[in-house]
N, C-alpha and C positions, 0 to 999 in steps of 0.2 A: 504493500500500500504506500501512496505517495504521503511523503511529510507534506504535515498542514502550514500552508503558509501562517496561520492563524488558527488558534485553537478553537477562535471564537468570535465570529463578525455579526454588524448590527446592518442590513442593509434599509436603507430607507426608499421607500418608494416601489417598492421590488415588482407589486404585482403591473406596472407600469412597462407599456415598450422594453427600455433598455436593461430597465432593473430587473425584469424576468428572464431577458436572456443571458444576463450577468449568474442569476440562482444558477439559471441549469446548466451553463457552463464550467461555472466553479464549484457547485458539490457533486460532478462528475471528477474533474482533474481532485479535489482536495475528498473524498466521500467523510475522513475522518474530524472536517471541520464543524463546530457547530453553525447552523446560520440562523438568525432570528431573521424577519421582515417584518417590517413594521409598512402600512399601508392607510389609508385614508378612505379606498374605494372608490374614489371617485367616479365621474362619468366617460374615462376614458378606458377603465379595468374592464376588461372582458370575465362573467364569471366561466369561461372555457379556460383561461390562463391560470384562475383562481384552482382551477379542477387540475389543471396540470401540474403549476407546484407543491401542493398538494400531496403529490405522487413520490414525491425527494425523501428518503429518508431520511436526512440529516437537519431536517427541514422543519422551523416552527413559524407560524403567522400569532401578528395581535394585529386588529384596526387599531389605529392610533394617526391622530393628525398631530401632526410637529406643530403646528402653532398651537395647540396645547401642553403647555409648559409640565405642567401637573402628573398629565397623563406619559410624556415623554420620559419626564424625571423617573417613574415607576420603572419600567422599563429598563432602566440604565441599573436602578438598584436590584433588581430582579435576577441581573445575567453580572458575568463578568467578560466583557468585550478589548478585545485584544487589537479590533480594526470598526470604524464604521461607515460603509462607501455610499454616500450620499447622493443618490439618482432623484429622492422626491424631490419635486418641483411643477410647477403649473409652467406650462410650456407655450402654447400655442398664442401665436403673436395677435391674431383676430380678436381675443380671448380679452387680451390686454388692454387693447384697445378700447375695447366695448367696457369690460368692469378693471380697473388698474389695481382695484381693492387688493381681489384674491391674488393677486401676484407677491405687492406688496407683505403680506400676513404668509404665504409659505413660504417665497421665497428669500425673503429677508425675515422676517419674524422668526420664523420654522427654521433656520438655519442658525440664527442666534441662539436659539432655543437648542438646538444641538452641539453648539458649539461652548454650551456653561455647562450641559448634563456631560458632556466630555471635561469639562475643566473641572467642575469639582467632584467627576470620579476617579481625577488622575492621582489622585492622593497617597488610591486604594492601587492603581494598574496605570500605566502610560497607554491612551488608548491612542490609534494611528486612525487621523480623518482624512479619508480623498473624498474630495467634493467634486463630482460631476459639472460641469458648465459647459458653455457654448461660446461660438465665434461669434457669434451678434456682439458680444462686451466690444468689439472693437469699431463698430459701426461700419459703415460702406468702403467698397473700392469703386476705383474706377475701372474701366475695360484694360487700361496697360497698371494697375496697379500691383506691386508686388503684394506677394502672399502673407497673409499675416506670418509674424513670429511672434514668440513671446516677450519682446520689444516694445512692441505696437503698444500706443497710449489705446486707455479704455475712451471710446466715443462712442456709447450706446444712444440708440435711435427711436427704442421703442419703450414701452414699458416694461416689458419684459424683457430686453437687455438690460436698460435698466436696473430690475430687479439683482438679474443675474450678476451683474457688475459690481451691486451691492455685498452681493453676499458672496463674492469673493474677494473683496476688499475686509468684509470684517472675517475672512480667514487667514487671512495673510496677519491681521491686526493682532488677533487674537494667538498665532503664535510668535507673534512680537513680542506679545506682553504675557501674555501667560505662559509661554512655552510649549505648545501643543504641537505634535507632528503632524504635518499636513502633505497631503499635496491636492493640488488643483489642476485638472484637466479640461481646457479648451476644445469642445469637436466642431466638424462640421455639421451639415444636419446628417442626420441617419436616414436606413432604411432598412428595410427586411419584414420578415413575415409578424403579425401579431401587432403591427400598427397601429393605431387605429385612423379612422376613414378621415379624420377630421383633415389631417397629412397631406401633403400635396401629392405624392407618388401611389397612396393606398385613394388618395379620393379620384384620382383618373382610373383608375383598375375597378376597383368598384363600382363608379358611375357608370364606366362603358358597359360592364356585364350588366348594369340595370337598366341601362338603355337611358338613361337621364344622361343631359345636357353638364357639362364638364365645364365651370370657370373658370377661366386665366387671367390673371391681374393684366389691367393697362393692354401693352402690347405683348407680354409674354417673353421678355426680349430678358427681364431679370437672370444673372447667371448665380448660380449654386455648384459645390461643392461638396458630391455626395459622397459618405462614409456608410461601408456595409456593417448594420449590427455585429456582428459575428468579429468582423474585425475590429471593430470598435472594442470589442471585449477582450480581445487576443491584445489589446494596448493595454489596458487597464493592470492586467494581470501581467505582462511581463514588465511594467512596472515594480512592481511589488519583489518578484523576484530578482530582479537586480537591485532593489535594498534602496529604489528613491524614496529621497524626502524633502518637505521643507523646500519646494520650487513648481513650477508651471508648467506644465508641456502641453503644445497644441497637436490631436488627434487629427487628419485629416485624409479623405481617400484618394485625393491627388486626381480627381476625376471633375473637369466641369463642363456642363453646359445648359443651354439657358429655358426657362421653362416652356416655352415654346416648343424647343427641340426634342427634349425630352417628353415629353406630351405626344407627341406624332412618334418617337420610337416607343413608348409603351402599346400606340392604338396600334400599331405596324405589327410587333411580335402579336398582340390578340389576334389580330385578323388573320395575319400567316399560321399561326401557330395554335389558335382554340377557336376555329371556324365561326371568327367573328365579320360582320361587312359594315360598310357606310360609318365608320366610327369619329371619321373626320368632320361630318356633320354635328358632331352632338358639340365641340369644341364652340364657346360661347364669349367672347370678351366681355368683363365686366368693369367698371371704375376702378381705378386702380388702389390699392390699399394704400391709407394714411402714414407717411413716413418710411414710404416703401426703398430698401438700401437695396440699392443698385446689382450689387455684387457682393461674394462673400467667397476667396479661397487664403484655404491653409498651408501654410507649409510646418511640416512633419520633420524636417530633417534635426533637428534635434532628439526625438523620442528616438527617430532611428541610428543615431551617433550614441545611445546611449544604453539603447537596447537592440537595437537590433532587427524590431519591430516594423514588418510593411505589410501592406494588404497582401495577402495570398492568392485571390484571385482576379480579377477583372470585373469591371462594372458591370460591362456586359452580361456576363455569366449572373452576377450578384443580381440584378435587374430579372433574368429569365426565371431564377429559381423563387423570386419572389412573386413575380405574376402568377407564378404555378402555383404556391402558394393560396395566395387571394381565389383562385378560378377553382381551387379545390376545398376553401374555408371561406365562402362567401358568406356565410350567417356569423361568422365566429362573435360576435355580436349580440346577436341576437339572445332574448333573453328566456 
């Protein structure tokens, strides 16, 4: 059996996108670790994920929202945690726009709130925080602009980079001043299977098998930076095993192009590929989103000067096997 990098992690956010592909990756490699998740359930948790992890041996659930201080505290006294890899977070930029509230209260609140139940447990255990975030903290490029690095001033755009930019600023702060070991991880956006639809890549896949009309910001011309789940996780973790701490690294899949483009090769592989037709009609321009940032890519070459770390396979590939995905779990939703 493989040594546990950790006897004992707190994952927040788990039954979420990335935080459940992070469970099932890591109490497959580590079986001997314990893993607690803590969750909120929000309206993004599919109860099909909820049924899957579930299925981990190694593996215990509590509902618990982080901007519950009280309830979080419990938690910490209950276990003895060794790491805790913080994926909760309210994500969706639409979202923010519309109520700034809930961003504010998890992502900042909810993060603070993690960041004392680690400080005054460290008394008892040194506990190790990597806190999940995003390229948004850095705000827009332009079409010839270089790739972010972890250089790059924070110029968040929306409210939820905002958010996010907050609450990796009071990470950094908090192992200034307190001494806590961290590290903070910048991605691009994700993708892969268990999305939910809300997402730009699972809501064209979805729409087109529902024969609903598919919206594009503005002219579609936006470019992105996409990072496959799966490798997004293979960064996480060969972190850890090379012993980083206490610094930044930006995650990225080294893949862009612009939503437009991307859009016409997802209806393309349907059509060629799951005897779908006319899918270019459903494609609908709508007003373009409020504070909408141009451009967003990463450069990686740091995590990979330091681990070693690159995607494993092609976008392409990573794109096919998720449509397949979607066209074979199209209720996953469903309640």
């Amino acid at each position: 059996m493989t040594k546990p990098l950790y006897n004992s992690i707190l994952v927040t956010g788990g039954c979420g996108f990335i935080g459940s592909h992070f469970i099932e990756k890591f109490s497959k490699l580590y079986p001997a670790s314990k893993i607690v998740n803590i969750d909120n359930l929000g309206y993004s948790v599919s109860p099909n994920t909820i049924d899957l992890l579930h299925r981990i041996d190694n593996y215990t659930f509590e509902e618990v929202d982080i901007s519950n201080y009280a309830n979080l505290s419990n938690i910490f006294k209950k276990n003895c945690f060794d790491a805790v890899f913080h994926f909760a977070a309210e994500s969706h930029v639409d979202n923010s726009i519309a109520s700034p509230y809930e961003f504010i209260n998890s992502n900042i609140i909810g993060t603070y709130n993690i960041l004392e139940c680690v400080r005054s447990s460290n008394s008892n255990q040194d506990i190790f925080l990597h806190h999940i975030s995003t390229d948004e903290v850095y705000g827009a490029l332009s079409l010839e602009g270089a790739a972010f690095t972890e250089s790059n001033k924070y110029l968040p755009s929306s409210p939820y980079s905002a958010s996010k930019a907050s609450s990796d600023l009071l990470v950094e702060a908090w192992s200034h001043t307190f001494g806590i070991n961290y590290l903070i991880t910048n991605c691009s956006n994700n993708f892969g299977s268990r999305q939910n639809s809300e997402k730009f890549i699972p809501k064209i896949i979805n729409n087109a098998l529902k024969n609903i009309n598919i919206p594009i910001y503005g002219s579609g011309q936006n470019i992105r930076d996409w990072l496959y789940v799966d490798d997004h996780i293979d960064a996480i973790i060969s972190l850890h095993v090379a012993g980083k701490k206490n610094t930044t690294f930006n995650v990225g899949g080294g893949f862009e192009i612009s939503n437009i483009e991307l859009t016409h090769l997802i209806l393309k592989i349907l059509e060629e590929r799951h005897d779908q037709s006319g899918l270019l009609n459903l494609i609908q321009f709508v007003e373009d989103r409020k504070g909408h940032d141009f451009r967003y890519a990463i450069n990686s070459s740091k995590l990979l000067k330091e681990t070693g770390w690159a995607p494993k396979s092609s976008f392409n590939e990573n794109l096919y096997k998720t449509i397949q995905w979607y066209v074979e779990n199209l209720f996953w939703w469903d309640k």
